[in-house]
DSSP file (Angstrom, degrees, kcal/mol; ACC not computed):
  #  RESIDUE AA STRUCTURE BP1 BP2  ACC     N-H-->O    O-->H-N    N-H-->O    O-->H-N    TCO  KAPPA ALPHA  PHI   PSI    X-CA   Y-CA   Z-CA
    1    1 A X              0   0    0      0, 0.0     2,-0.9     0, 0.0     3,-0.0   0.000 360.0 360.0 360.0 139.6  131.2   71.2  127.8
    2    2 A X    >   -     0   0    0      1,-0.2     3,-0.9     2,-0.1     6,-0.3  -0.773 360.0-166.3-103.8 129.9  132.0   67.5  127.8
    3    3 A X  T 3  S+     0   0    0     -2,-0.9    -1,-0.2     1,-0.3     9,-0.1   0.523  76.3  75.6 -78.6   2.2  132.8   66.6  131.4
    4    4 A X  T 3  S+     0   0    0     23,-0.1     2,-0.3    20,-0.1    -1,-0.3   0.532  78.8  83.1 -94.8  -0.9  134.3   63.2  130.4
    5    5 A X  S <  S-     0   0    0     -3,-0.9     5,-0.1     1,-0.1     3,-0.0  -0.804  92.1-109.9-106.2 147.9  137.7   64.7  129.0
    6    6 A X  S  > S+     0   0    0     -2,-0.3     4,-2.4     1,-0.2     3,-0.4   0.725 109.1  52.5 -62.2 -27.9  140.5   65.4  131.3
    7    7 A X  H  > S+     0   0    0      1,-0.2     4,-1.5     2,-0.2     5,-0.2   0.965 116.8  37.3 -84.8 -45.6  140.3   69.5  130.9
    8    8 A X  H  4 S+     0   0    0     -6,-0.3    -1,-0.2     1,-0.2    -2,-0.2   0.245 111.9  59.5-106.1  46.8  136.7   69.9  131.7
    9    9 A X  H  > S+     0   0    0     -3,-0.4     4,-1.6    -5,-0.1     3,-0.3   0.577 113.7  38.5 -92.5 -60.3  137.0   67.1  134.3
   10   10 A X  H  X S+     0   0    0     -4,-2.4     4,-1.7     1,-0.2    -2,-0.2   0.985 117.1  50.5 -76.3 -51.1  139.8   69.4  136.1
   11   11 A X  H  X S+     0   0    0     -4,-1.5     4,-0.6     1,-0.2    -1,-0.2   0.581 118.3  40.5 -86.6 -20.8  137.6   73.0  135.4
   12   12 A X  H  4 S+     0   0    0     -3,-0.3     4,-0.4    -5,-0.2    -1,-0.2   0.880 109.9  53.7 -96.2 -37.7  134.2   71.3  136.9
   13   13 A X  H  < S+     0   0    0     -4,-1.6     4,-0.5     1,-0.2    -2,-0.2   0.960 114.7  46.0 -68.1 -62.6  135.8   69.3  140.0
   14   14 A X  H  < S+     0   0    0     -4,-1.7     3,-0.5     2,-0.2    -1,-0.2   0.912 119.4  40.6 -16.3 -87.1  137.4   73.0  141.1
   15   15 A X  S  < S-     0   0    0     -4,-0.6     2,-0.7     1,-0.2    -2,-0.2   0.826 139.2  -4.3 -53.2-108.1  134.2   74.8  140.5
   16   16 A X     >  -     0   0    0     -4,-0.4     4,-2.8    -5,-0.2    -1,-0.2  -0.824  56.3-172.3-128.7 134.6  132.0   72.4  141.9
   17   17 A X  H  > S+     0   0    0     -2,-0.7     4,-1.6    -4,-0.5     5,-0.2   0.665  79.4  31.8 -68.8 -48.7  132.8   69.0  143.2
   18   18 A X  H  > S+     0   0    0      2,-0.2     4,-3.1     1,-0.2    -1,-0.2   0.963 117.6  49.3 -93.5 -55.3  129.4   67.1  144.0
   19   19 A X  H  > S+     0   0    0      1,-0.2     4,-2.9     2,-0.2    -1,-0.2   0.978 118.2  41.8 -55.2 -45.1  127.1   68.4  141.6
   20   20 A X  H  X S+     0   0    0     -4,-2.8     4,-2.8     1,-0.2    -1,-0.2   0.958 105.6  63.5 -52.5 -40.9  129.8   67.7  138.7
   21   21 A X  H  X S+     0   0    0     -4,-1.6     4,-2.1     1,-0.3    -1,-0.2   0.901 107.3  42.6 -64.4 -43.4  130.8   64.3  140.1
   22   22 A X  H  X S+     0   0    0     -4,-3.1     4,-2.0    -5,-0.2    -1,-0.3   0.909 113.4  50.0 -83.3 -27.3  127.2   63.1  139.4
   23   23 A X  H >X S+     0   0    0     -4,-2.9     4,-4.4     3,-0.1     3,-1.3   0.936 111.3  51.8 -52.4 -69.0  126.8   64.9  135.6
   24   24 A X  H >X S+     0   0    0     -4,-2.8     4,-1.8     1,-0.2     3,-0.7   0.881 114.0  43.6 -36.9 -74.0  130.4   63.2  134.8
   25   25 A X  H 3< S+     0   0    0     -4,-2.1    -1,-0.2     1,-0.2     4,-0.2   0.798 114.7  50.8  -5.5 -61.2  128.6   59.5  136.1
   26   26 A X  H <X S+     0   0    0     -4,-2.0     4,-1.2    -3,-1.3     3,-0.4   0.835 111.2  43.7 -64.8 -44.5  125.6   60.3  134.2
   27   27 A X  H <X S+     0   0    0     -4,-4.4     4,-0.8    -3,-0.7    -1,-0.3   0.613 120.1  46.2 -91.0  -7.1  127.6   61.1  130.9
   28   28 A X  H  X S+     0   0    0     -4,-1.8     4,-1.2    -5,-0.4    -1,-0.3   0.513 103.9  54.6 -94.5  -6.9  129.8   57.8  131.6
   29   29 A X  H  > S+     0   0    0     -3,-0.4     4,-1.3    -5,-0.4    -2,-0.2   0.568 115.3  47.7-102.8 -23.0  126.9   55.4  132.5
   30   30 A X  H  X S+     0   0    0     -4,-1.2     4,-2.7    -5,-0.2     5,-0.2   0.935 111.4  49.0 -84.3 -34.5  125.6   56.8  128.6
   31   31 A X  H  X S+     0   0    0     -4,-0.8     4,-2.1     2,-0.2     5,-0.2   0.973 116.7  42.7 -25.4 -73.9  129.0   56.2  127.0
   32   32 A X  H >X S+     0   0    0     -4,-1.2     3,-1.7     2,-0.2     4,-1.4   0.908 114.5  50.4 -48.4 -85.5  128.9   52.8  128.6
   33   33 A X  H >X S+     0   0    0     -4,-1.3     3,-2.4     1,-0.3     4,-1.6   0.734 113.2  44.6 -47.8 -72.2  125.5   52.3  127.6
   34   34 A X  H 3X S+     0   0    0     -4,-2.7     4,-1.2     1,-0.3    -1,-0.3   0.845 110.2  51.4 -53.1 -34.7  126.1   53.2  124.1
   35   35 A X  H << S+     0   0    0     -4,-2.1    -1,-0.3    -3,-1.7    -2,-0.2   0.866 108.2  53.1 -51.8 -31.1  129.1   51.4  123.5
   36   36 A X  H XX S+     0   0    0     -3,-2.4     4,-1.8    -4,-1.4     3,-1.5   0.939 110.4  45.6 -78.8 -52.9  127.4   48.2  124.9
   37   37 A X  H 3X S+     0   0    0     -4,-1.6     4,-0.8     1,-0.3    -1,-0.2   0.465 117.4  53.2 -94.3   2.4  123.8   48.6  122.1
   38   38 A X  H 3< S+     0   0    0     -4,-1.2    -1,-0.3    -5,-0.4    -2,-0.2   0.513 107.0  49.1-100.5  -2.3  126.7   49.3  119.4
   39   39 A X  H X> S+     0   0    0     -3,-1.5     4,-3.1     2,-0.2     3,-0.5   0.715 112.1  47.2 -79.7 -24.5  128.3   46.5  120.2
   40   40 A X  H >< S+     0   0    0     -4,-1.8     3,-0.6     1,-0.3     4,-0.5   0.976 105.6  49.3 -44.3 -75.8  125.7   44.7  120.0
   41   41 A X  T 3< S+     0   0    0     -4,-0.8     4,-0.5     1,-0.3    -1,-0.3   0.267 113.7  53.4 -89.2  -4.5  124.1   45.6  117.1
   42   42 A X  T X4 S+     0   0    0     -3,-0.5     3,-0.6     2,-0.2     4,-0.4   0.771 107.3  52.6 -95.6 -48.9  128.0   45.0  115.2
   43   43 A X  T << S+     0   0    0     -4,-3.1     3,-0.4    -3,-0.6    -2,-0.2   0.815 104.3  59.4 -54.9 -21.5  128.2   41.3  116.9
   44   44 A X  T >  S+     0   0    0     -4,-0.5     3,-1.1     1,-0.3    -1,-0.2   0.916 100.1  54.7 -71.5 -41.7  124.6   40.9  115.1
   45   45 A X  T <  S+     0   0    0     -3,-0.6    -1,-0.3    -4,-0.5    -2,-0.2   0.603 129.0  13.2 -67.9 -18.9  126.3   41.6  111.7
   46   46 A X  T >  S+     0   0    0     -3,-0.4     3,-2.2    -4,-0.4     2,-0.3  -0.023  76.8 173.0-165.7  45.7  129.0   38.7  112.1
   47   47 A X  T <  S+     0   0    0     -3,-1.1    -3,-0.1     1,-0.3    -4,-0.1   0.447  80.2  56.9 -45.3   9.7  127.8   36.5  115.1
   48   48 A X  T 3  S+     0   0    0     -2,-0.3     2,-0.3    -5,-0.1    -1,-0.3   0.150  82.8 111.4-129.1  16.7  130.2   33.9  114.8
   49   49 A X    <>  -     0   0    0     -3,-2.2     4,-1.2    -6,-0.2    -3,-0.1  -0.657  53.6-160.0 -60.6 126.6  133.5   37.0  115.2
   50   50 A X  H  > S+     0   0    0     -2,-0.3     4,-0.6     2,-0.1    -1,-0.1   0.336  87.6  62.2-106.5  30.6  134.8   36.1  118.5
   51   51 A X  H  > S+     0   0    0      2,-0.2     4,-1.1     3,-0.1    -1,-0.1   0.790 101.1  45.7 -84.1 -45.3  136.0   39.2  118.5
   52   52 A X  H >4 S+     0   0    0      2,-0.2     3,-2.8    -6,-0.2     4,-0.2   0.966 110.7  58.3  16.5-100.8  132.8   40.8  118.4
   53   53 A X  H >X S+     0   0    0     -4,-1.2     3,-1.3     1,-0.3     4,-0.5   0.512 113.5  39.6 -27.9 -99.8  131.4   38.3  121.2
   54   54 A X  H 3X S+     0   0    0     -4,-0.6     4,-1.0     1,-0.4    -1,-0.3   0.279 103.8  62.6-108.2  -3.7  133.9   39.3  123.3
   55   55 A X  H << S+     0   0    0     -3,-2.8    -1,-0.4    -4,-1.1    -2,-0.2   0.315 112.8  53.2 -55.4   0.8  133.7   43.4  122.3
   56   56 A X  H X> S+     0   0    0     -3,-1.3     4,-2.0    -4,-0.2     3,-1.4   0.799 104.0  52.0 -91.9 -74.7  130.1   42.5  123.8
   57   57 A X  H 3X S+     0   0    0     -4,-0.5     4,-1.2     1,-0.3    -2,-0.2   0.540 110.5  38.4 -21.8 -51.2  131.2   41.3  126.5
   58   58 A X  H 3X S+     0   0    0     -4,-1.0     4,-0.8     2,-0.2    -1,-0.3   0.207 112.8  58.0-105.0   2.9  133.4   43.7  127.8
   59   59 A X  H <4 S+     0   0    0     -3,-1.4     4,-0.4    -5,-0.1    -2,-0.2   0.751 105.4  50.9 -94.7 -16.2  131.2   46.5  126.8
   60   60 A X  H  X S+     0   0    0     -4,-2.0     4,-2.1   -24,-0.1    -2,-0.2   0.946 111.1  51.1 -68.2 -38.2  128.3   45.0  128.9
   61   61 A X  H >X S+     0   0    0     -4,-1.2     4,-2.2     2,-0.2     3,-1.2   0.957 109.7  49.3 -65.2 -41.4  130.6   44.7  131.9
   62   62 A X  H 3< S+     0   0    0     -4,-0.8     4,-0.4     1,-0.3     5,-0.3   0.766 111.2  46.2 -43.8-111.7  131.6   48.1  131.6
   63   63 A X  H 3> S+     0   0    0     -4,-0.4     4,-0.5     1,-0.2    -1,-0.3   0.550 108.7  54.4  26.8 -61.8  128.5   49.2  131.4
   64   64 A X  H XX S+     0   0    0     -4,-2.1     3,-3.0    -3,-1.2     4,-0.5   0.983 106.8  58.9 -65.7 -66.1  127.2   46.9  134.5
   65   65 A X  H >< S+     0   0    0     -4,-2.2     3,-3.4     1,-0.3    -2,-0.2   0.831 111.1  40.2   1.1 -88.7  130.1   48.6  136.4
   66   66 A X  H 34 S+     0   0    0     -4,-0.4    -1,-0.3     1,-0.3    -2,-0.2   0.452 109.9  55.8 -36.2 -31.3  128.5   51.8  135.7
   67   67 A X  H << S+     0   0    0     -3,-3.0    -1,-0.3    -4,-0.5     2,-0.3   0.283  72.2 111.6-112.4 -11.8  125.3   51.1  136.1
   68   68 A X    <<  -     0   0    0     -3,-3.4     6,-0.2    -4,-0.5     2,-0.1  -0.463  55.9-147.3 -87.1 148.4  125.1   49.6  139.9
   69   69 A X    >   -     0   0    0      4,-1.6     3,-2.0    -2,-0.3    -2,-0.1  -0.315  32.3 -70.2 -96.7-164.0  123.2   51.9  141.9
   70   70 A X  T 3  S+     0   0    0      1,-0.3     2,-0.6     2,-0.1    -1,-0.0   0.947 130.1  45.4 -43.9 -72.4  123.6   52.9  146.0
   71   71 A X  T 3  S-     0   0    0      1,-0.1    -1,-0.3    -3,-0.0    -3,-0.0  -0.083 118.0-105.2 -89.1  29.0  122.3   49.7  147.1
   72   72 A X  S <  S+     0   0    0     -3,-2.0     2,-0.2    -2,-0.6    -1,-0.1   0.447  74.0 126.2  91.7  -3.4  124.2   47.2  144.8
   73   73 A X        -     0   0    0     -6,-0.1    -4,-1.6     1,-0.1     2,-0.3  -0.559  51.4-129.0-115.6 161.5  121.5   46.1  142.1
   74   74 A X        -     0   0    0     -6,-0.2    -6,-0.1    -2,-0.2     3,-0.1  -0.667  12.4-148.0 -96.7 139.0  122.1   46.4  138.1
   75   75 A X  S    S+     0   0    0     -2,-0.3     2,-0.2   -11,-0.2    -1,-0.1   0.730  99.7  20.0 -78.9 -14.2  120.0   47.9  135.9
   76   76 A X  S    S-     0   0    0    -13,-0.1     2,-0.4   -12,-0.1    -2,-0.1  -0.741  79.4-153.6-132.5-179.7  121.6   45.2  134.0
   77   77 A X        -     0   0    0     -2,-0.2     4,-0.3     1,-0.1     5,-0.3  -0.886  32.9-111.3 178.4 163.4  123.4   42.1  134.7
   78   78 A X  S    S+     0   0    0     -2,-0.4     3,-0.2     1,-0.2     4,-0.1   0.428 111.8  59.4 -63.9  -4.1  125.8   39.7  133.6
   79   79 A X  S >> S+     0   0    0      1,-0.2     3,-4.3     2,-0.2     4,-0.9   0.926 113.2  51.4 -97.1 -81.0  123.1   36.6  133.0
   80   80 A X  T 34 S+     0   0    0      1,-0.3    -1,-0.2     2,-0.3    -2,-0.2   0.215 101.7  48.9 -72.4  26.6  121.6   39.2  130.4
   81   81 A X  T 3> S+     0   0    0     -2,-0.6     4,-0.9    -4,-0.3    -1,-0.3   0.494 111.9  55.5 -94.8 -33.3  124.2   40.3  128.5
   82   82 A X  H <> S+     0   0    0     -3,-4.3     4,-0.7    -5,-0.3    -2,-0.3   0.550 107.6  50.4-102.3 -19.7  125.0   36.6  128.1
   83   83 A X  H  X S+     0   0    0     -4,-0.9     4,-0.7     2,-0.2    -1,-0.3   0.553 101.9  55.0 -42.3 -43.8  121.7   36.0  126.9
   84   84 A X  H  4 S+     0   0    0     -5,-0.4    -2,-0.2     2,-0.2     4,-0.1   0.644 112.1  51.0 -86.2 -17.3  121.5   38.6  124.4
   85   85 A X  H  X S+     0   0    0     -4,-0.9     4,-0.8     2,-0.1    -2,-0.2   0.904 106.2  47.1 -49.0 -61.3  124.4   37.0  123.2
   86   86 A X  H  X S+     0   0    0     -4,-0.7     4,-0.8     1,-0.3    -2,-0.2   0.580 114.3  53.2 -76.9 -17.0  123.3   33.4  123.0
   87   87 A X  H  X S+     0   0    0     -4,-0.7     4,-1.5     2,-0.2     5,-0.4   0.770 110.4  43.7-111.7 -24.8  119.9   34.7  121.2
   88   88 A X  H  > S+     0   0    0     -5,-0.2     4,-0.8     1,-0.2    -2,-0.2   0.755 113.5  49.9 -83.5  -4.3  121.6   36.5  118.5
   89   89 A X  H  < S+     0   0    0     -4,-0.8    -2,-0.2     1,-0.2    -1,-0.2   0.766 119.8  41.8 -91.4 -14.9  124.2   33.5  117.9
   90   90 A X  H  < S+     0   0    0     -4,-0.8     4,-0.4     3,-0.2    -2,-0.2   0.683 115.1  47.9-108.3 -27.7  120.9   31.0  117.7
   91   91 A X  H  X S+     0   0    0     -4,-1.5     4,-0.5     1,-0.2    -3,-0.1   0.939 118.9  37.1 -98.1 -25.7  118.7   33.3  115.7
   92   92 A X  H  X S+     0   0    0     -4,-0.8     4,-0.6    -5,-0.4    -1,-0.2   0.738 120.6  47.6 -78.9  -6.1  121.5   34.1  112.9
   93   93 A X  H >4 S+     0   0    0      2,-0.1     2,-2.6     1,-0.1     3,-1.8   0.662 116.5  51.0-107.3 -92.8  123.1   30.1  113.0
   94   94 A X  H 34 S+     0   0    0     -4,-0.4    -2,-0.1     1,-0.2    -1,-0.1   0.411 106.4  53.2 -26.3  -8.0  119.2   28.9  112.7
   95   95 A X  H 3< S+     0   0    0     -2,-2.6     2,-0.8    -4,-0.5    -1,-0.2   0.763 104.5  53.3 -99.4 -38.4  118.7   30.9  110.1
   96   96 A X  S << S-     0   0    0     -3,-1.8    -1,-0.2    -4,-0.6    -2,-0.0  -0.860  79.6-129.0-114.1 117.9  121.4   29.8  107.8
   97   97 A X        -     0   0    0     -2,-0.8     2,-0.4    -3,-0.1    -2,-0.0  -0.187  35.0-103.5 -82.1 162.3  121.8   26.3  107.0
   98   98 A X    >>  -     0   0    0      1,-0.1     3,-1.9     4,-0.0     4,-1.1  -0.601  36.1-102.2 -94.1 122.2  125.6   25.0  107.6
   99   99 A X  H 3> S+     0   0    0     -2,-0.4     4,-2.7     1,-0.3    -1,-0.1   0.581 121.8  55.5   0.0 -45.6  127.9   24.4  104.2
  100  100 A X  H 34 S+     0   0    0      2,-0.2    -1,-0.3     3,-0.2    -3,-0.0   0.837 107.1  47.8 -69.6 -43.0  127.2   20.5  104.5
  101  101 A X  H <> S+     0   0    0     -3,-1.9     4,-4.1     2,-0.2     5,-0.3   0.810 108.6  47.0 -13.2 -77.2  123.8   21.0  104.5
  102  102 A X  H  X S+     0   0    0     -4,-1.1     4,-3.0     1,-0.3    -2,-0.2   0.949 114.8  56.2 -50.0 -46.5  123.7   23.4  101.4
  103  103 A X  H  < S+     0   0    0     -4,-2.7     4,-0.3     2,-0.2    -1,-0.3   0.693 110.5  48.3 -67.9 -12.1  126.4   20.2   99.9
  104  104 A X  H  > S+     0   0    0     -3,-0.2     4,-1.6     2,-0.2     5,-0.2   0.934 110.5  40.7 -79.4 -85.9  123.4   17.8  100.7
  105  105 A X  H  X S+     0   0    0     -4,-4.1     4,-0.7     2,-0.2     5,-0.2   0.851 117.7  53.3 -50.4 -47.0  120.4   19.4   99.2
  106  106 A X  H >< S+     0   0    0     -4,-3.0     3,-3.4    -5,-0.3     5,-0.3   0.633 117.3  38.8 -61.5-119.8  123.0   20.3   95.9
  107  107 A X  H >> S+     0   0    0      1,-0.4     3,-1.5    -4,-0.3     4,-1.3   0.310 118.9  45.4   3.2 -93.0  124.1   16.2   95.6
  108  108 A X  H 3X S+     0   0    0     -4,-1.6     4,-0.7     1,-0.3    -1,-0.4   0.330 107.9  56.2 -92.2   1.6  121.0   15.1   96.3
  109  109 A X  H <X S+     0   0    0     -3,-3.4     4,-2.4    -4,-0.7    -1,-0.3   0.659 113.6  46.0 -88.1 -49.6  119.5   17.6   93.8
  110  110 A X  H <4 S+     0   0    0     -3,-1.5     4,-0.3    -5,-0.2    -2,-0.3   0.635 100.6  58.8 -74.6  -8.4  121.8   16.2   91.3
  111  111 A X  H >X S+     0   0    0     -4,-1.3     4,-5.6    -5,-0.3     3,-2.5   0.941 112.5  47.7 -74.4 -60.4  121.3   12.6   91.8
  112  112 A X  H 3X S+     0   0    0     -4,-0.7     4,-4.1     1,-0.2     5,-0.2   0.783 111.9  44.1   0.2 -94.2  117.7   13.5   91.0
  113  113 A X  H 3X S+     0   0    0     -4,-2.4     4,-1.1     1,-0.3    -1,-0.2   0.608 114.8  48.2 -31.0 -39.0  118.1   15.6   87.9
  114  114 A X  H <> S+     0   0    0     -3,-2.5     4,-1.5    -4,-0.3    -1,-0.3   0.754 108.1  59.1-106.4 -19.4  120.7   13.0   86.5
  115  115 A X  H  X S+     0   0    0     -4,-5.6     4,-1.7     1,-0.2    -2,-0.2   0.976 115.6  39.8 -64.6 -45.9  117.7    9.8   87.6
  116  116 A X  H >X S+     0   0    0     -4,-4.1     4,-2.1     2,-0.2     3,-0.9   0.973 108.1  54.7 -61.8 -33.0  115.3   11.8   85.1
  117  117 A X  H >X>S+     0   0    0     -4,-1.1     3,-2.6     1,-0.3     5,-1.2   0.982 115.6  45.5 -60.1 -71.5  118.0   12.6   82.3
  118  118 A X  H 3<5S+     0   0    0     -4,-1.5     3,-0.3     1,-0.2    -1,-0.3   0.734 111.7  50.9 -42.3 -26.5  118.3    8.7   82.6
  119  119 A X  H <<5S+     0   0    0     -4,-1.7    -1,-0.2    -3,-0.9    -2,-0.2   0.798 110.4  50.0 -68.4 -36.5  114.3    8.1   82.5
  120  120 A X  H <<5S-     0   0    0     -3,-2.6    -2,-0.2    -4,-2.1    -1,-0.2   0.373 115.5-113.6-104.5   7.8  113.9   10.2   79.6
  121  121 A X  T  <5S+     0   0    0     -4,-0.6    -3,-0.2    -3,-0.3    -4,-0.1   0.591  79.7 125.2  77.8  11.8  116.7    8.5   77.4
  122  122 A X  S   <S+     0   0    0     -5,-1.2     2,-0.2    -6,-0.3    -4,-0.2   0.904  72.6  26.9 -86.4 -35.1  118.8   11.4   77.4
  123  123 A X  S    S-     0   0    0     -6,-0.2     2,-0.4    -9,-0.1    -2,-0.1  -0.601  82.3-113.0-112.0-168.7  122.0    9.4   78.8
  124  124 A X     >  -     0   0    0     -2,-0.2     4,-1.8    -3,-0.0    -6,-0.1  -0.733  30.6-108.7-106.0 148.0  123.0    6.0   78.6
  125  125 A X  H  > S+     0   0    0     -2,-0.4     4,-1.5     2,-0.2    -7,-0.0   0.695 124.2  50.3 -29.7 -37.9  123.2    3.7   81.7
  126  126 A X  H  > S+     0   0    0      1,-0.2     4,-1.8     2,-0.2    -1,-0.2   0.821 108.0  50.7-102.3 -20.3  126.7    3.8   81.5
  127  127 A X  H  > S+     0   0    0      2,-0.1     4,-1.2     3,-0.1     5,-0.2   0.591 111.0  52.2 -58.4 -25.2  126.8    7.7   81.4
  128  128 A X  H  X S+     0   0    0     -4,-1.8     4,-4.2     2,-0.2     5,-0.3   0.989 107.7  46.1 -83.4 -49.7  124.5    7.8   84.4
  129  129 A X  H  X S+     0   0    0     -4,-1.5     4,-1.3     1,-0.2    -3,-0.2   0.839 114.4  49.8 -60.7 -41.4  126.6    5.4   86.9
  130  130 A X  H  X S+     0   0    0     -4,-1.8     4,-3.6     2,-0.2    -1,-0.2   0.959 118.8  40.1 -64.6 -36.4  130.2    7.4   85.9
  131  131 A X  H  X S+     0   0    0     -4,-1.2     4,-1.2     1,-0.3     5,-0.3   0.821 113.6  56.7 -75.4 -30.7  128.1   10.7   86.7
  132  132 A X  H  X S+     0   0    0     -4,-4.2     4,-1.5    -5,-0.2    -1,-0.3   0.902 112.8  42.3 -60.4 -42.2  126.5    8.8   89.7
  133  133 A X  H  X S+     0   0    0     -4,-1.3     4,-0.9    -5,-0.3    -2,-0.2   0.845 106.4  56.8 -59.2 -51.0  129.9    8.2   90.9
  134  134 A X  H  X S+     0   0    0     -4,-3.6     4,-1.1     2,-0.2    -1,-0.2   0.726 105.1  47.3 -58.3 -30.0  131.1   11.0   90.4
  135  135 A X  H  < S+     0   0    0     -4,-1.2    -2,-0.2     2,-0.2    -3,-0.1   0.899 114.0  56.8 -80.1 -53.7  128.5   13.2   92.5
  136  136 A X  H >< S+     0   0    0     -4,-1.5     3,-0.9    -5,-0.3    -1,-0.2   0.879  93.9  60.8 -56.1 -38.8  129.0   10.8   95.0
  137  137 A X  H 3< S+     0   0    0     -4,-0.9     2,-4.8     1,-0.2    -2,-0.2   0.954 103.0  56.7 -56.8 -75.3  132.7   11.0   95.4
  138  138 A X  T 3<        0   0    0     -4,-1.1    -1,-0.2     1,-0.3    -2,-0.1  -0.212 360.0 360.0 -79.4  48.2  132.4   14.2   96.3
  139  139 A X    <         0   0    0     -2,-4.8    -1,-0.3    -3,-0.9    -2,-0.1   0.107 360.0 360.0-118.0 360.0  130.1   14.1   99.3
């Protein structure tokens, strides 16, 4: 039976109150839990959603909620949530170099390409400087 739904919520709390009260916890601190490492793992796919980030966000707090025991302490806490943020937003933006970049190494791939074409007699002087110019306008 899943105690988290309102009918066998009302049919355990009758029958009995303590012992249910702590299953129902149990099956909401795994909800939480799961919600939280599938959010995760969906912000990993498109770290730079800030919708995402902040479905992370509010699925760790839930989660923390959930999570605090008798005496106040987290299994988790909000420092590490915020962390496991900040290291998937650094390892996917380190990993893929930024549009301006990619336009750098391209331009500067073609300036190259069009100094040999020019070395090897394949253009004229006057063909390399308009094509020089051009690659350069568009930096």
């Amino acid at each position: 039976m899943d105690f988290t739904t309102p009918s066998g919520f009302l049919f355990c709390v009758i029958l009995f109150p303590p012992v249910f009260l702590m299953i129902w916890i149990e099956q909401l601190k795994k909800k939480a839990k799961t919600s939280y490492y599938l959010a995760l793992e969906q912000f990993k796919t498109d770290p730079t959603n800030t919708a995402k980030r902040k479905a992370v966000f509010d699925a760790g707090r839930n989660y923390l909620k959930l999570s605090r025991n008798r005496q106040g302490s987290d299994s988790i806490d909000e420092l590490a949530i915020l962390e496991a943020v900040n290291r998937i937003s650094a390892t996917t933006s380190a990993s893929k170099p930024t549009r301006k970049e990619t336009q750098l190494r391209t331009t500067a791939e073609r300036l190259k390409e069009l100094d040999e074409l020019l070395n090897q007699d394949l253009i004229s002087q006057d063909e390399y400087l308009d094509q020089r110019a051009t690659i350069l306008a568009e930096i």
